[in-house]
C-alpha positions in Angstrom: 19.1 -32.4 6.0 20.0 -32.6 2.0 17.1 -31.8 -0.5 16.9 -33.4 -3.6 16.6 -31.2 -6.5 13.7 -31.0 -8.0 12.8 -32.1 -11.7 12.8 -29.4 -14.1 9.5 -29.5 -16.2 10.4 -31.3 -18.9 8.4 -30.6 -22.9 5.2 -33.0 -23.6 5.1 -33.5 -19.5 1.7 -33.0 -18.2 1.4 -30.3 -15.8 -1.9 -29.5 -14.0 -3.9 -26.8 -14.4 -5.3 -24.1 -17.1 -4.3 -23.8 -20.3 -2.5 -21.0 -19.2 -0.7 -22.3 -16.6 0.7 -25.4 -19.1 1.5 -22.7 -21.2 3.6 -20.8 -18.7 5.8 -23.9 -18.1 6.1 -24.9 -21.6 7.6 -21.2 -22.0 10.1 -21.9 -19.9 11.9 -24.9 -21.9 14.9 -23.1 -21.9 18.6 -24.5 -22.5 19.6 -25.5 -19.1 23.4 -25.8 -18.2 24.1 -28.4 -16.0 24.9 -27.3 -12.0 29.1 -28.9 -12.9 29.4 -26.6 -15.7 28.4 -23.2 -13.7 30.2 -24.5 -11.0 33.5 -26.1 -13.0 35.4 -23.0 -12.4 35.1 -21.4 -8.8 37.6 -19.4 -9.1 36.2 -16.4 -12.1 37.9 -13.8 -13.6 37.5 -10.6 -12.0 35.6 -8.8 -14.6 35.8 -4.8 -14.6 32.4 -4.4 -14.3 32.8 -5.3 -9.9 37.2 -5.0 -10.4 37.6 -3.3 -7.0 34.2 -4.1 -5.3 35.6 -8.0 -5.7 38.8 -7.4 -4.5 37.8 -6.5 -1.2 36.1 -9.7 -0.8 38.1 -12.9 0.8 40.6 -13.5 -1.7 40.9 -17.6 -2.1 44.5 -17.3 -3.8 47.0 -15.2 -4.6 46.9 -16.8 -8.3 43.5 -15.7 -9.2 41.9 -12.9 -7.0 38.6 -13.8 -6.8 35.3 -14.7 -5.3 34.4 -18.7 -4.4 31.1 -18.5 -5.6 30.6 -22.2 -4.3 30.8 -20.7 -1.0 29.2 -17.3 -1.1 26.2 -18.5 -3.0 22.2 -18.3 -2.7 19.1 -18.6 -4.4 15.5 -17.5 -4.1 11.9 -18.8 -5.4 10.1 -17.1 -7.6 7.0 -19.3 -6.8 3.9 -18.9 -9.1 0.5 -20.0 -8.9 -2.8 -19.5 -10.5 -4.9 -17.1 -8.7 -8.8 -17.4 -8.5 -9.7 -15.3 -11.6 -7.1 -17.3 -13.6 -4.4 -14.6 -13.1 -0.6 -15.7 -12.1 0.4 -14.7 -8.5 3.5 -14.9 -6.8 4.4 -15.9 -3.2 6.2 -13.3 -1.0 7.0 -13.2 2.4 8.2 -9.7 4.9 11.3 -11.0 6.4 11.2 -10.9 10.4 12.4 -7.7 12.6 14.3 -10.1 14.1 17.0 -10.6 11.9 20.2 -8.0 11.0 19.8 -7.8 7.3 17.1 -6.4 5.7 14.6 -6.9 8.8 11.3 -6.2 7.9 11.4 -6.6 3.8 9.3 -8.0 1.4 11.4 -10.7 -0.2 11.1 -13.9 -2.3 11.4 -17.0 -0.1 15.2 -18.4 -0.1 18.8 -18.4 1.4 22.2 -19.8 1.3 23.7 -22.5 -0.4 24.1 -25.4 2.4 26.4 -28.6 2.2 24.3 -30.8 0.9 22.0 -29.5 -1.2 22.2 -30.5 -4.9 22.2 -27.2 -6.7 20.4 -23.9 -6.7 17.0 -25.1 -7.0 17.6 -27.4 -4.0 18.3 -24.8 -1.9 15.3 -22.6 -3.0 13.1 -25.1 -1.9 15.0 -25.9 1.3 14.7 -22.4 2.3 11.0 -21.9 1.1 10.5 -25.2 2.9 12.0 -23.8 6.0 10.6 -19.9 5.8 6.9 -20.9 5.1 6.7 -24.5 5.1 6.5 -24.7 1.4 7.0 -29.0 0.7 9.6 -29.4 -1.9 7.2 -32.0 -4.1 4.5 -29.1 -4.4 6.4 -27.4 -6.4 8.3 -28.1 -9.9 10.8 -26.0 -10.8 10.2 -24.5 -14.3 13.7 -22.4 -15.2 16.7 -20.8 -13.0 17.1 -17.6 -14.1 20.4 -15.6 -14.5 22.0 -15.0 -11.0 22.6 -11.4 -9.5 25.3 -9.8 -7.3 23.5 -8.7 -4.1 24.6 -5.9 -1.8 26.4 -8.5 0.7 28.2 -9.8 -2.6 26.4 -12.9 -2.9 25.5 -14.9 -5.9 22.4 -14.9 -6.2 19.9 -17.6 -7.8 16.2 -16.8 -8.7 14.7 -20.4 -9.3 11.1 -20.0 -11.1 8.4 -23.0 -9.4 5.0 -23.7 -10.4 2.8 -24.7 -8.0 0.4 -26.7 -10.0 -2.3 -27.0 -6.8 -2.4 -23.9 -4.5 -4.7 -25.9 -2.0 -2.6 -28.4 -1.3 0.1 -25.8 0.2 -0.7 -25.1 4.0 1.9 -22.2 4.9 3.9 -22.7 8.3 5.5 -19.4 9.0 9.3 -19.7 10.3 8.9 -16.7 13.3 12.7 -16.7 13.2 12.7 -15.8 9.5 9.4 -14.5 8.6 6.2 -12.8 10.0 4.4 -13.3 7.4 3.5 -14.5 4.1 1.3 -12.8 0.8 0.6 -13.1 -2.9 0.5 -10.0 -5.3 -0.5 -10.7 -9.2 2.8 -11.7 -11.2 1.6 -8.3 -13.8 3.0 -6.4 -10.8 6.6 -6.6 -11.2 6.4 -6.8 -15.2 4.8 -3.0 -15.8 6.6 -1.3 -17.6 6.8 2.6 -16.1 6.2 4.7 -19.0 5.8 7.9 -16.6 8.2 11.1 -16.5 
């Protein structure tokens, strides 16, 4: 099933919710390249920074050694909401024992690119749609954030999305993919460790 992209917030676009959270998603008004312009040339310079890591990936031609990032793509939600003591909270989930990579982690909601989704933030939502039955039009996407390399040498996505009314989402866990579902305050992950 293909899943529309989502429509970035966009500036003077009403946005439910405090003052804070309009605030929030006017931060995020960021130059956005469009999805043909990341994805114009699938076939990158090897940079030194991953040089031999890269090579020992699937080369797709002898002409230029390098990763098809079309193909060994994913992308993750970074899904925020207002708590209720006005505080922003993000959505995580602990990734089933059932499956062979990292069973039993706390993780963001998301997945791999799939055929027909439109661009990164598509297929955050598909796969938040599909891990904890998060529906795509609860949620607008605010900014995608620089991608990652992950472990399995996969490009990886993080796709910020506001959801504007917290009641409205009724969470479906995917047993396949998930047992189970939590929020922690956003201020968690943006301390800065000033010990030792």
């Amino acid at each position: 099933m293909a899943y529309l992209a989502s429509q970035p917030y966009q500036l003077g676009e009403e946005i439910s919710g405090s003052q804070l959270f309009q605030r929030l998603a006017k931060q995020f008004q960021l130059p956005r390249l469009k999805n043909e312009e990341v994805e114009k040339d699938q076939y990158c310079r090897i940079s030194s920074d991953f040089g031999s890591v890269v090579k020992s990936v699937a080369v797709k031609n002898d002409r230029s050694p390098c990763v098809n990032w079309t193909e060994r793509r994913a992308a993750v939600l970074i899904c925020l909401f207002e708590g209720e003591e006005g505080e922003l909270r993000v959505i995580l989930t602990k990734r089933s024992m059932k499956l062979s990579s990292y069973p039993g982690d706390v993780a963001l909601p998301g997945g791999k690119f799939e055929k027909g989704d439109a661009d990164d933030s598509a297929t955050a939502l598909r796969e938040a749609m599909e891990e904890i039955g998060l529906e795509p039009n609860l949620v607008r996407v605010a900014a995608t954030l620089e991608p990652f390399i992950s472990q399995h040498l996969l490009k990886v996505v993080p796709v910020v999305g506001l959801l504007a009314r917290k009641g409205d989402f009724r969470p479906s866990l995917n047993t396949d993919e998930v047992d189970a579902i939590f929020d922690v305050p956003l201020e968690m992950f943006l301390k800065i460790n000033t010990k030792g």
